[in-house]
C-alpha positions as CSV (number, residue, x, y, z in Angstrom):
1,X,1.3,7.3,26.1
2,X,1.7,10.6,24.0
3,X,1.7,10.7,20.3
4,X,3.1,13.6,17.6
5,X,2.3,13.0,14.6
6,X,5.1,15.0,11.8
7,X,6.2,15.2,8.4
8,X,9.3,13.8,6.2
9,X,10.1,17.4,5.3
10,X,9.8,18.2,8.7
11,X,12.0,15.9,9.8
12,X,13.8,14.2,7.0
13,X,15.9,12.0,8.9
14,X,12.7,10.2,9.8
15,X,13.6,8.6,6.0
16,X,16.4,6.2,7.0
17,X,13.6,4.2,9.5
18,X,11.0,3.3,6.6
19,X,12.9,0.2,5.1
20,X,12.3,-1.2,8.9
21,X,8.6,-1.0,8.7
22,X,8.7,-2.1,5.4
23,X,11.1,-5.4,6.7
24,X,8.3,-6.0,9.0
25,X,5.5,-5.3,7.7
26,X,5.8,-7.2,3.9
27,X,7.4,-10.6,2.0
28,X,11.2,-9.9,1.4
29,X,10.3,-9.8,-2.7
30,X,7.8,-7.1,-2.3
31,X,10.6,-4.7,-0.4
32,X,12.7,-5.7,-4.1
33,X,10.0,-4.1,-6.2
34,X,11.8,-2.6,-9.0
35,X,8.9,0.1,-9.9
36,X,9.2,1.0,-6.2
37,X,12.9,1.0,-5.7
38,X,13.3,3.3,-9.4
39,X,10.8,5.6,-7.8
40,X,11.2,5.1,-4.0
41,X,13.8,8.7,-4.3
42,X,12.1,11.0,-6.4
43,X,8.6,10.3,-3.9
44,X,9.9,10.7,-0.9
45,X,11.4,13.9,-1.7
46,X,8.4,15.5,-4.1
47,X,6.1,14.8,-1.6
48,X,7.6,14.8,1.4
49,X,4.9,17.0,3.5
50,X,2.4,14.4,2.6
51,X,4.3,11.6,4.2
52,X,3.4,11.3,7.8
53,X,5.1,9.7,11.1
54,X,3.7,9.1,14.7
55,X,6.3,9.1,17.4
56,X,6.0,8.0,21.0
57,X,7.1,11.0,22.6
58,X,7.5,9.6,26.1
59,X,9.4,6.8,25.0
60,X,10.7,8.3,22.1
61,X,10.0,5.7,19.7
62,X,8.4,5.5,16.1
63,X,4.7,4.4,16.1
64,X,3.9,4.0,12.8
65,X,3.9,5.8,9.2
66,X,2.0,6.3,6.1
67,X,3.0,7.6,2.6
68,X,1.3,9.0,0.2
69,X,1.1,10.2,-3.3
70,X,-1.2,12.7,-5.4
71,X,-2.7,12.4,-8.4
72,X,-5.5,13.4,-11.0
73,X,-8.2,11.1,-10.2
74,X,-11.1,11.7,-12.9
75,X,-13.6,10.2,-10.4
76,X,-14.1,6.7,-12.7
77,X,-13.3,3.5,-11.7
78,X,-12.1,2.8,-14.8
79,X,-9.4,5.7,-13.9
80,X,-8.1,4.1,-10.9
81,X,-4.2,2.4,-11.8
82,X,-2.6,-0.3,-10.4
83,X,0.4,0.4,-8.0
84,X,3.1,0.1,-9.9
85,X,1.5,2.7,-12.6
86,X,0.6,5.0,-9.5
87,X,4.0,5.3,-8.9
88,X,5.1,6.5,-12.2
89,X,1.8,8.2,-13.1
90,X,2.2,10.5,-9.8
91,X,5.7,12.0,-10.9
92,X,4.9,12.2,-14.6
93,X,1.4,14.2,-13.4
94,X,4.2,16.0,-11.2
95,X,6.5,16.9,-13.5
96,X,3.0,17.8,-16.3
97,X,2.0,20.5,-13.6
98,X,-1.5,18.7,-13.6
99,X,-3.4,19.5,-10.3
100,X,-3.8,16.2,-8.3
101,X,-7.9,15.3,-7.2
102,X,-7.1,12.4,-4.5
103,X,-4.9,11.4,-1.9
104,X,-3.2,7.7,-2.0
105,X,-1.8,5.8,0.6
106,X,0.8,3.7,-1.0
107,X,2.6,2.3,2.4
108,X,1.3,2.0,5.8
109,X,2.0,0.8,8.9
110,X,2.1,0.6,12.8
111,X,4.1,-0.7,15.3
112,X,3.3,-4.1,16.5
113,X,3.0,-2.2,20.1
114,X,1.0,0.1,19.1
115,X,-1.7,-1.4,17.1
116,X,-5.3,-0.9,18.1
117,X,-4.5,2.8,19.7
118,X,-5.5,5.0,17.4
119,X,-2.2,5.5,15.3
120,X,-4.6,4.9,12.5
121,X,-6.7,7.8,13.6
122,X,-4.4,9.9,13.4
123,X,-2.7,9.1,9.9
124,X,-6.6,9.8,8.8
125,X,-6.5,13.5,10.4
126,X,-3.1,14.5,8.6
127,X,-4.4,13.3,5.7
128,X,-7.2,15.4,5.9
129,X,-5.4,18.1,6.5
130,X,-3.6,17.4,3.5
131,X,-6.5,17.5,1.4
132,X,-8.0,20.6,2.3
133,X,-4.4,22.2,1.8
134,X,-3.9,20.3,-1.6
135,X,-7.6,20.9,-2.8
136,X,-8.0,17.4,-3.3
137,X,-11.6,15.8,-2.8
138,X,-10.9,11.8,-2.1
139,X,-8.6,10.3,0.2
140,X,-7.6,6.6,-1.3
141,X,-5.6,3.8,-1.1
142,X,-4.6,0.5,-3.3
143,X,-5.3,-2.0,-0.4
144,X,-3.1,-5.4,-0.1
145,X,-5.4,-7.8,1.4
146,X,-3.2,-9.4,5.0
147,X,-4.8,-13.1,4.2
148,X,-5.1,-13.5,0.7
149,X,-1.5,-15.5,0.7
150,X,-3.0,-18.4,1.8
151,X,-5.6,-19.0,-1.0
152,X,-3.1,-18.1,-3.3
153,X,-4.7,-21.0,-5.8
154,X,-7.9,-18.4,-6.1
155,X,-8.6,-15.8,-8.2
156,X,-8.9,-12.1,-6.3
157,X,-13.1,-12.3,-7.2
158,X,-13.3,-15.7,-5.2
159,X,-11.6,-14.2,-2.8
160,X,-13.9,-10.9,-1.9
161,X,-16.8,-12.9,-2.0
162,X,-16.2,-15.2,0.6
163,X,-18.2,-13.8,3.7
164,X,-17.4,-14.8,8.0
165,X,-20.2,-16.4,10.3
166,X,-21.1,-12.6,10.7
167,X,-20.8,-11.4,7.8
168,X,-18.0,-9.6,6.8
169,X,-15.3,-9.8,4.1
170,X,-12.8,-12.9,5.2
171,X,-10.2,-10.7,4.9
172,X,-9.9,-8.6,8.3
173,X,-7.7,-6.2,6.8
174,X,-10.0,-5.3,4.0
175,X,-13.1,-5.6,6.8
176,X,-11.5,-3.0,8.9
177,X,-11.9,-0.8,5.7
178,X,-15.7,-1.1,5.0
179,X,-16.6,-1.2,9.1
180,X,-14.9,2.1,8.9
181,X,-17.2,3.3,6.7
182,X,-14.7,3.5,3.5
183,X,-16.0,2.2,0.2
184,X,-14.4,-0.4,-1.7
185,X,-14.1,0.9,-5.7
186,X,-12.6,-1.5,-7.5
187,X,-10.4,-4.5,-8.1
188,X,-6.6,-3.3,-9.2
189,X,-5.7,-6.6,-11.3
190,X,-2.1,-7.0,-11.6
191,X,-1.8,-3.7,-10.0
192,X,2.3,-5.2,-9.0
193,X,3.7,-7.3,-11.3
194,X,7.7,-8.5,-11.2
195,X,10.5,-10.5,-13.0
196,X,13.0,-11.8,-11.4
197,X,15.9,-14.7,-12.0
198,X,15.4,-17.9,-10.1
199,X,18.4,-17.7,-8.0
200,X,16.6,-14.5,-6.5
201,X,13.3,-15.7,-5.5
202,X,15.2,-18.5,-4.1
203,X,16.9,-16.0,-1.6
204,X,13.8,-14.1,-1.4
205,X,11.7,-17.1,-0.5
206,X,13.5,-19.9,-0.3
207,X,12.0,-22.5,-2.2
208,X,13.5,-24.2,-5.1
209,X,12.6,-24.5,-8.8
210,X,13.9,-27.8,-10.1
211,X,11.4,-27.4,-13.1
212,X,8.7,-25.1,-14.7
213,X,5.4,-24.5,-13.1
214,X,3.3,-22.7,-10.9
215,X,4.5,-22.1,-7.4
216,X,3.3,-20.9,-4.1
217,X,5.8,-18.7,-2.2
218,X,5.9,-17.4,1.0
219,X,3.2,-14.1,1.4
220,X,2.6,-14.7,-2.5
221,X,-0.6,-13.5,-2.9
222,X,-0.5,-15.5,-6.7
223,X,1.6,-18.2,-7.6
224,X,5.0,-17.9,-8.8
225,X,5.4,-18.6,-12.8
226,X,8.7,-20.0,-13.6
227,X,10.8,-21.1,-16.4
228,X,13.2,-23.1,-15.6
229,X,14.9,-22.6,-19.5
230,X,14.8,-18.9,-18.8
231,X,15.4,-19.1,-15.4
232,X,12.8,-16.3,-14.1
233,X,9.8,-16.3,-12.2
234,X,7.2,-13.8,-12.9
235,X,4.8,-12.9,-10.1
236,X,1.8,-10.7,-10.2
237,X,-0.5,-9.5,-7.4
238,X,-3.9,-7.8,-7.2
239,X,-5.0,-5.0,-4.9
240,X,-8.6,-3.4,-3.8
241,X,-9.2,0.3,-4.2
242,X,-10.7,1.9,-1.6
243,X,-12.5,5.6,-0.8
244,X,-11.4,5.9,2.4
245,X,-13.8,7.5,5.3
246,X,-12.2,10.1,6.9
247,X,-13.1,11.5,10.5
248,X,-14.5,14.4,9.7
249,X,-18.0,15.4,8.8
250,X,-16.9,18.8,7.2
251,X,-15.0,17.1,4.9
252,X,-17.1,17.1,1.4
253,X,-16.9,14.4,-0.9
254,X,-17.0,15.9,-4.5
């Protein structure tokens, strides 16, 4: 098994296979995301050499990709958005001609085949190439915990502190993260937040909402508000910042 990893503006027809990771890898609603949809064009093509793709060159098939986005990261916690605002804060930083500090993974993911063969590893080394020719210091990313939809009924906090026989965060997702060395920042509360009529989460889920109340929907990491007068839900999710540890012991943190 070979792998090459490129580049969306080396190969921009690489662009028309993301929706399929994103199909796989995430709850129908979140693929809806109307910050990400608004703003899904103008990243892909500003920062196109930052998004990076592993093929299978022997049997010619896509491994696994990762986007990314720059933007002025003052250091502080407090600094850190949620992802919806990282969206919009990236172009408008963009578009400011303010020199981005950090690196942030917005949307990974491998191949079911291919997990657990270093795709991973190599989506770390591009990006550390992207650093060093960007002049950016930090390499992060707004983490979306894989388990947290089923304790949807608890708050994020109660969630990071529960703790496996051996120790480690319940969540292997986020476990993979600090045995990797990376360190976990902050909580982004909120950090995707949506609106939607009934009718849709009802396609995107479906459950029904024959009244108002509190809801738990399939890979809802919170429970779905609705109103039945209205007729929306409103959903909101949190993320967990991470620094993440690159391979590379040249690579200085500032």
């Amino acid at each position: 098994m070979t792998f090459a990893i490129t580049t969306l503006a080396d190969d921009p027809s690489l662009r028309a296979r993301i929706g399929d990771f994103e199909d796989d890898s995430f709850p129908a609603f979140l693929n809806e995301e109307p910050t990400w949809l608004e703003t899904r064009d103008d990243i892909l093509t500003s920062f196109a050499s930052m998004h990076y793709f592993v093929r299978d060159t022997e049997a010619n098939k896509l491994a696994g990709l990762c986007i990314n986005v720059p933007f002025a990261w003052t250091g502080e916690v407090d600094n850190l958005p949620g992802y919806n605002e990282l969206l919009r804060r990236c172009l408008a930083e963009r578009s400011l001609g303010l020199a981005p500090t950090a690196l942030a993974g917005i949307l990974g993911a491998v191949a079911p085949e291919y997990q657990s063969r270093g795709v991973s590893r190599l989506f770390f080394q591009a990006a550390l190439r992207g650093l060093v020719a960007g002049g950016m210091q930090h390499y992060l990313s707004p983490v979306r915990p894989s388990r947290k939809q089923l304790y949807p009924n608890f708050s994020i906090e109660e969630f990071l502190s529960w703790r496996t026989a051996d120790g480690e965060l319940i969540d292997p997702w986020l476990a993979s993260f600090v045995r990797g060395g990376s360190k976990m920042l902050g909580i982004a509360h909120a950090a995707i937040t949506m609106s939607a009529p009934c009718t849709q989460w009802t396609q995107w889920t479906g459950v029904d909402f024959p009244v108002s109340g509190s809801y738990v929907i399939p890979g809802g990491h919170r429970l779905l508000e609705v109103d039945v007068r209205s007729a929306v839900g409103q959903y909101a999710e949190d993320h967990v910042w991470f620094d993440i540890s690159l391979p590379s012991k040249e690579h200085k943190r500032s």
